[in-house]
C-alpha positions as CSV (number, residue, x, y, z in Angstrom):
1,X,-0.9,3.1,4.2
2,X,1.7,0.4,4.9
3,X,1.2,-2.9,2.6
4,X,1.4,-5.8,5.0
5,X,-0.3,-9.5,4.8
6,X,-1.9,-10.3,7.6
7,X,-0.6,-14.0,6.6
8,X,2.9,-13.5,7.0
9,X,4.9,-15.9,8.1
10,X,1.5,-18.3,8.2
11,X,3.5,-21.0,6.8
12,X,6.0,-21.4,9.4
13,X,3.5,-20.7,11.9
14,X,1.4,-23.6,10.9
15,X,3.8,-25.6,10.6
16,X,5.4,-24.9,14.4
17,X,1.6,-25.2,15.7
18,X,1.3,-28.4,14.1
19,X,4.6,-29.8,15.7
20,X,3.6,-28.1,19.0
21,X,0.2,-30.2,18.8
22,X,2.7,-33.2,18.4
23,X,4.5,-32.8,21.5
24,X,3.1,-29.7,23.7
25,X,5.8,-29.7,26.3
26,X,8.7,-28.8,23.9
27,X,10.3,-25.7,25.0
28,X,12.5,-25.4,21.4
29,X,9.0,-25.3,19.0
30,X,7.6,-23.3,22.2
31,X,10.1,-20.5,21.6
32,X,10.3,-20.2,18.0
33,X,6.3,-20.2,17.2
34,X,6.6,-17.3,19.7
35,X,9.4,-15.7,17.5
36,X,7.6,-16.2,14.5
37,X,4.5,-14.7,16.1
38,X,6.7,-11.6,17.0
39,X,8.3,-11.7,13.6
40,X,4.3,-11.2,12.3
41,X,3.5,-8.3,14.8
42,X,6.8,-6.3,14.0
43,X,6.5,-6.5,10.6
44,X,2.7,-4.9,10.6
45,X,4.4,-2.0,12.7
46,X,4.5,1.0,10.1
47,X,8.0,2.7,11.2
48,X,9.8,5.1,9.0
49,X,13.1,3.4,7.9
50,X,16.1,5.7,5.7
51,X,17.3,3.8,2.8
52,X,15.6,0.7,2.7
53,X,13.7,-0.5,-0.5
54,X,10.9,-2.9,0.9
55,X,9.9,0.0,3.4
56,X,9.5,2.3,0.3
57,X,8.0,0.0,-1.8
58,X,5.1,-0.9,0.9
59,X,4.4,2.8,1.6
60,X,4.3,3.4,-2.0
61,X,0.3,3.3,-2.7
62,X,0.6,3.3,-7.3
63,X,3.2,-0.1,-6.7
64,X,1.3,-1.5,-4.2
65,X,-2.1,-1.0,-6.3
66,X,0.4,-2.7,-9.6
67,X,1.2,-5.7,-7.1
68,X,-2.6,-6.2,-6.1
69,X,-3.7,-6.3,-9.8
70,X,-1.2,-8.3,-11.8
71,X,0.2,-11.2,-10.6
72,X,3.1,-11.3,-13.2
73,X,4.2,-7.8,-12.1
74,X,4.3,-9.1,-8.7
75,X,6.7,-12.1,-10.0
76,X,8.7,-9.7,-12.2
77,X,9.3,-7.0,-8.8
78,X,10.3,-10.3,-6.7
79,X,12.6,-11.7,-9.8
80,X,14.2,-8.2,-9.7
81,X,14.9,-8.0,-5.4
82,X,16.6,-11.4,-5.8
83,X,20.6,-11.9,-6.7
84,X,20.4,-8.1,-6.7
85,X,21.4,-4.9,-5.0
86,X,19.7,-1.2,-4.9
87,X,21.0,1.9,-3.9
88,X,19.7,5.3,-2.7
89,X,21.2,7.9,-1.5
90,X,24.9,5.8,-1.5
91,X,23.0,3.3,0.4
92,X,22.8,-0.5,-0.1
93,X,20.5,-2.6,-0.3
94,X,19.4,-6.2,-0.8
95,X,17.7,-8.8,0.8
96,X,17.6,-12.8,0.1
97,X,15.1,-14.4,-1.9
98,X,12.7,-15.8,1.1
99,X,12.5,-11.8,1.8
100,X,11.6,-11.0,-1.6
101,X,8.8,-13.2,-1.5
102,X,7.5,-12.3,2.0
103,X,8.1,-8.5,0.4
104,X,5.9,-9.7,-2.4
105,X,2.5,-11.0,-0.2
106,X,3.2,-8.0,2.1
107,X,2.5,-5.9,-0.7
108,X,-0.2,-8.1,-2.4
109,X,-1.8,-8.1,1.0
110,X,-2.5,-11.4,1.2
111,X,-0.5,-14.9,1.6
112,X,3.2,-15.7,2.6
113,X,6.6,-16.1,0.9
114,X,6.0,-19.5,-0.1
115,X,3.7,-18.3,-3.3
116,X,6.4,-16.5,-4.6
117,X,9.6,-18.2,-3.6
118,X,11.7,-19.4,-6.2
119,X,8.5,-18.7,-8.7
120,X,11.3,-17.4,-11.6
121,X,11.8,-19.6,-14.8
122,X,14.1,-20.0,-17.0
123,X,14.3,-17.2,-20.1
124,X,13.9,-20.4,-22.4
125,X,10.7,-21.1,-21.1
126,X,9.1,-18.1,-20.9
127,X,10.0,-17.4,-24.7
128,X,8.2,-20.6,-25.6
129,X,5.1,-19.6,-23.6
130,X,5.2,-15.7,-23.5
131,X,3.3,-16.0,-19.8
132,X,5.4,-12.7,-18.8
133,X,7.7,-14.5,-16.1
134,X,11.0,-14.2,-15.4
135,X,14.0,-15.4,-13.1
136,X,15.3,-15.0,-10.0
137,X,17.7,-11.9,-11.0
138,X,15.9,-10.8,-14.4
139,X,14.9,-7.1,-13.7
140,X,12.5,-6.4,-16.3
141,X,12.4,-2.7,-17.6
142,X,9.0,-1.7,-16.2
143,X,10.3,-2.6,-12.4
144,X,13.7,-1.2,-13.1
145,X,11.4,2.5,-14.2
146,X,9.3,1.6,-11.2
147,X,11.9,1.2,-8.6
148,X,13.8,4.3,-10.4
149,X,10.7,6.2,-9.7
150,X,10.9,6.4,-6.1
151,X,14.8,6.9,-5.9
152,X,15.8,3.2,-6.1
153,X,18.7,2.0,-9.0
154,X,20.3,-1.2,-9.6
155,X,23.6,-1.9,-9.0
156,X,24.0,-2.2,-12.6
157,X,23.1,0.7,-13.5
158,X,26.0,2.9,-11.1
């Protein structure tokens, strides 16, 4: 099993196809549907990759079935991939925060990056309304066991 949304990338899609509708004869929204469109196909393609977190983490069926079913965990694990570095095996790595939300509905199986980017709030706000959220950076203790669990450690923790 390899997590992937068969919506990635929809947004940008869309939006291209819309502009193409617009004005069918231009070659620049032409060319970059079609890289978006490959973008989609190659990141369905399930192809072992050494040290990288987002391949491990949509291979990985128990984090992928924690994504599916809670919806603050899957905030929580894409607060923790942004403004941070992992490593394995002396290996880095990190990705921005777009990625971790396109990580996030790849391993929800459903939607794009836009449901998830920049979903963090401020520490404040969750303490007033203990929904469970956290921001952009905040690695909450379950992820940080999660991620340990399958070889992956913060950088704050070498």
């Amino acid at each position: 099993m390899y997590a992937t949304s068969p919506d990635r990338y929809g947004f940008i899609i869309e939006n291209y196809k819309k502009r193409l509708e617009k004005d069918p004869d231009n070659i620049e929204i032409k060319n970059t549907l079609g890289f978006y469109e490959k973008c989609r196909l190659l990141d369905s393609l399930d192809e072992p990759k050494d040290n990288d977190l987002s391949y491990d983490l949509r291979k990985c069926e128990w984090i992928v079935g924690k994504c599916k079913s809670s919806r603050q965990y899957s905030q929580n694990l894409y607060a923790a991939l942004c403004n941070n570095s992992f490593f394995k095996n002396g290996k880095e790595w990190a990705c921005s925060w777009r990625s971790s939300a396109g990580l996030v509905s790849n391993l929800r199986e459903e939607g794009d990056y836009i449901e998830w980017y920049c979903s963090g709030i401020p520490a404040e706000w969750n303490a007033l309304m203990d929904i469970g959220l956290v921001g952009e950076g905040t690695i909450t203790e379950q992820v940080r066991s999660d991620l340990s669990a399958i070889g992956w450690v913060p950088s704050d923790s070498n």
